[in-house]
N, C-alpha and C positions, 0 to 999 in steps of 0.2 A: 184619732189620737186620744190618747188617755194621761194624762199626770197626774201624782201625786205629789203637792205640793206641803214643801214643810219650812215654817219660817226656823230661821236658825241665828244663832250666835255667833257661830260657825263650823266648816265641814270641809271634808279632805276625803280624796280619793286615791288609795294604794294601789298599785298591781306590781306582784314579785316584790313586795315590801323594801317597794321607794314610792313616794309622793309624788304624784302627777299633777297632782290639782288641790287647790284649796282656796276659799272664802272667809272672807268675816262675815260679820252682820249680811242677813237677805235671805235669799230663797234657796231650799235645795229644793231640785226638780228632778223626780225619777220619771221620763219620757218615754210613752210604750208606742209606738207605729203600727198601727193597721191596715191589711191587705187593702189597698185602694185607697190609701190617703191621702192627699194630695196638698200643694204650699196654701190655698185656702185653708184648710183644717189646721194649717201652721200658725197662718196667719191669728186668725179666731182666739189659738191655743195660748202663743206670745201676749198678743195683746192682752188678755184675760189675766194671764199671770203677772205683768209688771201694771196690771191698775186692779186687783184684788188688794183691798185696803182691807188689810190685817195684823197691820203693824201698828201698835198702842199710838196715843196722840199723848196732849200733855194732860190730859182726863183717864188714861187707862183706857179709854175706851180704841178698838178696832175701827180706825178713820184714816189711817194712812198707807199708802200705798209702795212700792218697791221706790218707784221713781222717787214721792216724796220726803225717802231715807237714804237717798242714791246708794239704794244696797247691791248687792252682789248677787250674781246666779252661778250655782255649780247646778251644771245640766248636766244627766247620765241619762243613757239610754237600755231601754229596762222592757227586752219584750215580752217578758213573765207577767207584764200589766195585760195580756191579752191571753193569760193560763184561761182554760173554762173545766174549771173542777163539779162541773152538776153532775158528771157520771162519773164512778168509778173512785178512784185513790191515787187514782196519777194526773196529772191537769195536762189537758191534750193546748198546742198551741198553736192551731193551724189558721188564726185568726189574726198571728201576728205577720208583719209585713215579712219577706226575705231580706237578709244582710243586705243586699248588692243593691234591691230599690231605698229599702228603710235610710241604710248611708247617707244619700244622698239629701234625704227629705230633714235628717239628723241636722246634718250640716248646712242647710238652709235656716233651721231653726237658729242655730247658732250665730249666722250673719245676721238674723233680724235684730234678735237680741242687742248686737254688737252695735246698729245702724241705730236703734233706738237711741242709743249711749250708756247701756248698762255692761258694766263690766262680767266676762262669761267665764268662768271654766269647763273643763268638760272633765269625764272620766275618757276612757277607750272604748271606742265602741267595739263592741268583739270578745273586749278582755277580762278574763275573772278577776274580779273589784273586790277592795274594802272597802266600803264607804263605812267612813264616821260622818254623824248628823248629830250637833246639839241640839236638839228638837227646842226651840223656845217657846215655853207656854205648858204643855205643849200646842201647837197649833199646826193642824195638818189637814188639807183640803185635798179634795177627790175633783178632777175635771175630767172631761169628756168633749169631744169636739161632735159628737151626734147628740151633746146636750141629753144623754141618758141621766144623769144625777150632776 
């Protein structure tokens, strides 16, 4: 699994211009699925994300965590995180999971989240998105569940 994790002010997800989804203060999370991921790699990915202390304390400084703000997650799922552009001009994406397995592994993610006690939105899986993100800071973090970067 791969995220891109962006702390925000807050963030809204369109599709056919009506509002599906929206947050305040917390995380937007664009979620990519890779062929063979499994709810370990969920597991790993969740946790990581709601205890990344990246959220200011009362110093400025990055010491606080999703929890510690009981912030919000708008999760989208985003298998363009698994584009591989090294050849060519068109980014091939045979590295992302299929709809039909990815769904499912989506929607686990979602229930962790939800069991932690963080409050979730989602965009559609499936559906051409607006996303609006107030990028706060900005501050945007790259994860990986094979811990590449």
């Amino acid at each position: 699994m791969r995220a891109v994790v962006q702390r925000t002010t807050g963030s809204r997800v369109m599709v056919e211009e009506k509002e599906i989804a929206r947050i305040g203060k917390g995380l937007m999370v664009l979620l990519g699925i890779k062929k063979g991921d499994s709810a370990e790699d969920a597991d790993y990915m969740m946790n990581k994300i709601i205890n990344l202390r990246i959220f200011p304390d009362e110093d400025d400084k990055m010491n606080l965590s999703l929890l510690d703000i009981a912030g919000e997650v708008l999760l989208v799922s985003q298998f363009t995180l698994y584009g591989d552009s090294r050849k060519g001009r068109r980014p091939g994406f045979s590295d992302a999971e299929l709809p039909e397995l990815a769904l499912p592994l989506f929607a686990y993610s979602v229930r962790w989240l939800a069991q932690a006690g963080i409050k979730v939105a989602t965009g559609e899986f499936g559906a051409d998105m607006m996303v609006e993100i107030d990028n706060d800071g900005p501050c945007t973090i790259l994860l990986d569940s094979e811990k590449l970067f």
